[in-house]
C-alpha angles and dihedrals in degrees: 000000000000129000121237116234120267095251098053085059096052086043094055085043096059093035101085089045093048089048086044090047098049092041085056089048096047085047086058096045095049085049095050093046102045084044081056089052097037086055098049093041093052076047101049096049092048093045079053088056091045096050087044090057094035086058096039090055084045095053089049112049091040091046101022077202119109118141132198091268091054089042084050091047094047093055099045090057089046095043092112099064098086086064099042092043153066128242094267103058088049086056089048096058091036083057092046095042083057092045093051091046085047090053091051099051092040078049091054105038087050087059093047091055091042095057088039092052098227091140089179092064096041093055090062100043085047091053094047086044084057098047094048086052093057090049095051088042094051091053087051101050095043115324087082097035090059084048090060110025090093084061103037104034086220111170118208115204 
C-alpha cells in the first residue's frame, strides 16, 4: 500500500468545506438576484399604473371628455393597483376617477346650457368646471406624483 502525499490529504480535507462554501455563495447570488428582479418587476407593474393614471388625468382635463368606455378602460388597465398598493393611493385614483366623471358631466351639463341659452347656468357650470380642472391638473403636475413617489422612488429635481 502506498501513502498518499501529504498535500492530497490536506487537499481532501479542505474539499468538502470549499464545495459547502461556494454553494453557500451561489445561494446568495441566486437570492440576491431573484430579490433585484423581484424589486423591478414589482417597479415596472406600478410605474405602469402610474403612467396609466398620469395619462388618464391628461386625457381628461385637455378633452373633458372621458366617457364610461374610456373610465372602464382605464380601470381595467389600473385593476392591479389594489394588490401593488397601499390604501392611499387607492383613495387617490378613486378620487381621480370621481373628479374625471365629474368633468365630463360638468362638461356635459356647460354644452347643454350653451345650446339652451340659459348664460346664467352655464357660468356656473363653467366656474365649477374651472375649478375641477385645476384640481385634476394639480394632481397631474405634482399632487399624483407625492402619492406615488414611496412606491416608485421617483426623485424630482
Amino acid at each position: 500500500m502506498s501513502q498518499a502525499p501529504v498535500w492530497i490529504e490536506y487537499l481532501s480535507a479542505f474539499l468538502t468545506p470549499t464545495i459547502a462554501v461556494t454553494t453557500v455563495l451561489i445561494a446568495l447570488q441566486q437570492y440576491f438576484l431573484a430579490r433585484s428582479k423581484y424589486r423591478f418587476d414589482l417597479y415596472e407593474r406600478r410605474s405602469k399604473v402610474f403612467s396609466e393614471t398620469q395619462l388618464f388625468i391628461k386625457d381628461a382635463v385637455l378633452s373633458a371628455n372621458n366617457t364610461t368606455e374610456r373610465l372602464k378602460d382605464f380601470q381595467d388597465k389600473t385593476i392591479d393597483r389594489y394588490f401593488l398598493f397601499g390604501v392611499e393611493i387607492n383613495k387617490n385614483i378613486d378620487q381621480i376617477e370621481e373628479y374625471t366623471e365629474n368633468l365630463a358631466l360638468l362638461n356635459l351639463r356647460c354644452s347643454q346650457e350653451r345650446e339652451g341659452g340659459n348664460k346664467e347656468i352655464e357660468e356656473g357650470f363653467s366656474k365649477e368646471f374651472i375649478d375641477l380642472s385645476i384640481k385634476c391638473t394639480e394632481l397631474y403636475n405634482g399632487g399624483n406624483i407625492e402619492v406615488f413617489r414611496p412606491y416608485l422612488n421617483i426623485k424630482v429635481k
